[in-house]
C-alpha positions as CSV (number, residue, x, y, z in Angstrom):
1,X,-20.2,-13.4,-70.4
2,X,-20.0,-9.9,-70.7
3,X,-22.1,-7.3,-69.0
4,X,-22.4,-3.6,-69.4
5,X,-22.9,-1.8,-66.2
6,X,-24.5,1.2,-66.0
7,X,-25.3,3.9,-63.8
8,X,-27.9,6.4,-65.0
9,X,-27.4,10.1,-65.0
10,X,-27.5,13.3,-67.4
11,X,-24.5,15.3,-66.0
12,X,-22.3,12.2,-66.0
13,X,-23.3,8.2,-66.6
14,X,-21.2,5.8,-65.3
15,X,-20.5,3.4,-67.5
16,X,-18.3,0.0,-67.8
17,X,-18.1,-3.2,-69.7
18,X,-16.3,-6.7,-67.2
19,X,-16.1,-10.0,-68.3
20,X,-17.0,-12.7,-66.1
21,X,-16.2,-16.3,-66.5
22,X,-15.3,-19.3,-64.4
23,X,-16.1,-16.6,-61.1
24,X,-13.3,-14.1,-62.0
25,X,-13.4,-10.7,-63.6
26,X,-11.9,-9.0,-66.3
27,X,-12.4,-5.3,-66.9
28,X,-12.9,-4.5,-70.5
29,X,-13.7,-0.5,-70.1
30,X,-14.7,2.3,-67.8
31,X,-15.7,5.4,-69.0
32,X,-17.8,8.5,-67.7
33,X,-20.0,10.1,-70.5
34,X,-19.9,13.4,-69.2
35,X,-22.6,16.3,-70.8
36,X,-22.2,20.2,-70.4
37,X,-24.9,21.4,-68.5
38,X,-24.8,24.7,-70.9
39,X,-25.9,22.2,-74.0
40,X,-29.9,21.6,-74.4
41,X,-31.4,18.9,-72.9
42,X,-32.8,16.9,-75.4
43,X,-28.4,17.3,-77.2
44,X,-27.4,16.1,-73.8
45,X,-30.0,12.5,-74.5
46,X,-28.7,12.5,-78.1
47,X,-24.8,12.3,-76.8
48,X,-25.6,10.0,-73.8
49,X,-27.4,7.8,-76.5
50,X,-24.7,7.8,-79.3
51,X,-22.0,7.3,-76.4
52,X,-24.5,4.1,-75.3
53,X,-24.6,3.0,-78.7
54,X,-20.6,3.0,-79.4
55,X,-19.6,1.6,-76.2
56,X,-22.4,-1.6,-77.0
57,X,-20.9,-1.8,-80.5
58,X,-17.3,-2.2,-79.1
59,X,-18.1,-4.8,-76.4
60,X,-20.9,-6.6,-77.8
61,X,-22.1,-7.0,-74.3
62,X,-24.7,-10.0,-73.6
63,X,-26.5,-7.9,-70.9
64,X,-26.7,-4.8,-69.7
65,X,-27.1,-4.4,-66.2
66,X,-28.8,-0.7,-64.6
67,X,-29.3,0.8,-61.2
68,X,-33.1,1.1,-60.7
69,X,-34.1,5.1,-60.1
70,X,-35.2,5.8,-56.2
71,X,-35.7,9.7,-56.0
72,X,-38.0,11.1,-53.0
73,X,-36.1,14.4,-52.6
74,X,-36.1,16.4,-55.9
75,X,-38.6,15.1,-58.6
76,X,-37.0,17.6,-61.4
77,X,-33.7,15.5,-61.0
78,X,-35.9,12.7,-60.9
79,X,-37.3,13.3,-64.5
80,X,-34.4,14.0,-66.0
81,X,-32.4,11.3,-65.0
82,X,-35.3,8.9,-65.5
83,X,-35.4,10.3,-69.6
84,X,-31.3,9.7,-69.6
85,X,-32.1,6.1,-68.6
86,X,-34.8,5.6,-70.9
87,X,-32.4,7.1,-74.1
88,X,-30.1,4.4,-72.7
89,X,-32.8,1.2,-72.3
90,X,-33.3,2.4,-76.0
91,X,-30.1,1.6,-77.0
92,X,-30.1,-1.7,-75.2
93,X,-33.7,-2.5,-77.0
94,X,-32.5,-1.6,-80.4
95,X,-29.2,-3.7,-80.1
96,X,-31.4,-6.5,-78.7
97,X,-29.6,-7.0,-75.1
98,X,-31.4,-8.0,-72.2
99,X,-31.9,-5.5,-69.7
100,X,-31.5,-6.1,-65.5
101,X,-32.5,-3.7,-63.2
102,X,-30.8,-3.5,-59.8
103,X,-31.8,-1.4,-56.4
104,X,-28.5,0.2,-54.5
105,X,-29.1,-2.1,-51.7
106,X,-29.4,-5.5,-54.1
107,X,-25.8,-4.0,-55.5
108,X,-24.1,-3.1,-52.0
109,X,-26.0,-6.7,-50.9
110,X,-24.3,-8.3,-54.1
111,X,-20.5,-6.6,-54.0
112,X,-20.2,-6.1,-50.6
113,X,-22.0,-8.9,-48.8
114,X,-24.3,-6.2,-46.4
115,X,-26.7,-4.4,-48.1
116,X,-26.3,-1.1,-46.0
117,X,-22.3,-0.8,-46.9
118,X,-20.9,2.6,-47.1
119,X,-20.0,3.9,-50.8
120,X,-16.4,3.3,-49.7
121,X,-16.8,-0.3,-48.9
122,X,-18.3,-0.6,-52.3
123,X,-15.2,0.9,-54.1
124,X,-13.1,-1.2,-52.6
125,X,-14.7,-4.0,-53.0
126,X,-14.8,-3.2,-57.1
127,X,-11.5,-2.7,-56.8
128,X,-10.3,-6.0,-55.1
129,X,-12.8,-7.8,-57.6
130,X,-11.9,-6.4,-60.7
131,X,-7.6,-6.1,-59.7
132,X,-7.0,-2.8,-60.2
133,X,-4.7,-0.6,-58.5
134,X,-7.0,2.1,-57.7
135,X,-11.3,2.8,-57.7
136,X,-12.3,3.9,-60.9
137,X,-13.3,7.6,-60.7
138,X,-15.8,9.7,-60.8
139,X,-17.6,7.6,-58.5
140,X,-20.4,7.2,-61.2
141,X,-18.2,4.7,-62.9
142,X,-17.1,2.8,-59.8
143,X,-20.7,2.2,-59.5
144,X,-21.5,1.0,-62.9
145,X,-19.1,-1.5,-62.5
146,X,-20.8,-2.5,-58.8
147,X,-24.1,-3.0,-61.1
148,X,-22.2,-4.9,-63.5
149,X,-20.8,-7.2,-60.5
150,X,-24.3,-7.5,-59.3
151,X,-25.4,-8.9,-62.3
152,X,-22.6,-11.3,-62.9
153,X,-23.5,-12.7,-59.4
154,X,-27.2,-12.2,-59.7
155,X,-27.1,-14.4,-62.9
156,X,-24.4,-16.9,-61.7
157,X,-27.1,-17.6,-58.9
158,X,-30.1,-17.9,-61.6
159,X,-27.9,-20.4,-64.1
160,X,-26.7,-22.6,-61.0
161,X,-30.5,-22.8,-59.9
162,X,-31.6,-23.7,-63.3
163,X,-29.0,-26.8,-63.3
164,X,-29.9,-28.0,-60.5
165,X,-33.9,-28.3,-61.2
């Protein structure tokens, strides 16, 4: 199965594509889709959504898998990155991919084993899973593939229940 990870943003999105079959990894892509903040908001939606778009196209992924939004500081931010998510459940809706929304604590809980683990322990732990010499960076991406991990789990735990009923 492959699952597109994502973690929503405007300035940067963290994006990344892992296989995951027979409880092992592969990664398939990590990429930051980074927009200049001197480019007009609704241009910045446009390129987040045409990146989106691409990256589904190359990887044909057969869920995509998104960090939930929790804001209770700045609500501006709030809006804006919740309009970047929605260009990017677009996407997903018009490619026809199942969508799975995941809190921070259900990924650190998923990845890590303890759902209040340090950003760090998180890294790591992508790294170790996915056998890579060194964390993805920016940290956006790191954490796209954390979601993606989630998932993988999350749905390895669903498909196992179903068998069994």
């Amino acid at each position: 199965m492959i699952i597109l990870g994502i973690d929503p943003g405007y300035a940067t999105v963290g994006a990344g594509a892992v296989e995951y079959a027979g409880s092992q990894f592969r990664l398939l892509e990590a990429a930051a889709i980074i927009t200049e903040p001197k480019t007009e908001f609704p241009q910045r939606l446009a390129e987040i959504n045409t990146a989106i778009e691409s990256l589904i196209a190359r990887r044909r992924p057969a869920a995509m898998a998104i960090e939930k939004l929790f804001f209770n500081t700045n609500t501006t931010t709030a809006i804006d990155v919740a309009q970047a998510r929605g260009v990017i459940l677009l996407a997903a809706a018009r490619a026809g991919i199942p969508v799975y929304e995941y809190t921070p604590l259900q990924v650190k809980q998923s990845v890590v084993g303890y759902g209040r683990a340090e950003k760090r322990q998180v890294q790591d732990m992508v790294k170790l899973l996915l056998n890579l010499n060194a964390c993805p960076k920016p940290d956006d991406v790191a954490d796209a593939l954390a979601i993606a991990i989630c998932h993988a789990h999350s749905a390895g735990s669903l498909m196992r229940f179903l068998k069994g009923s």
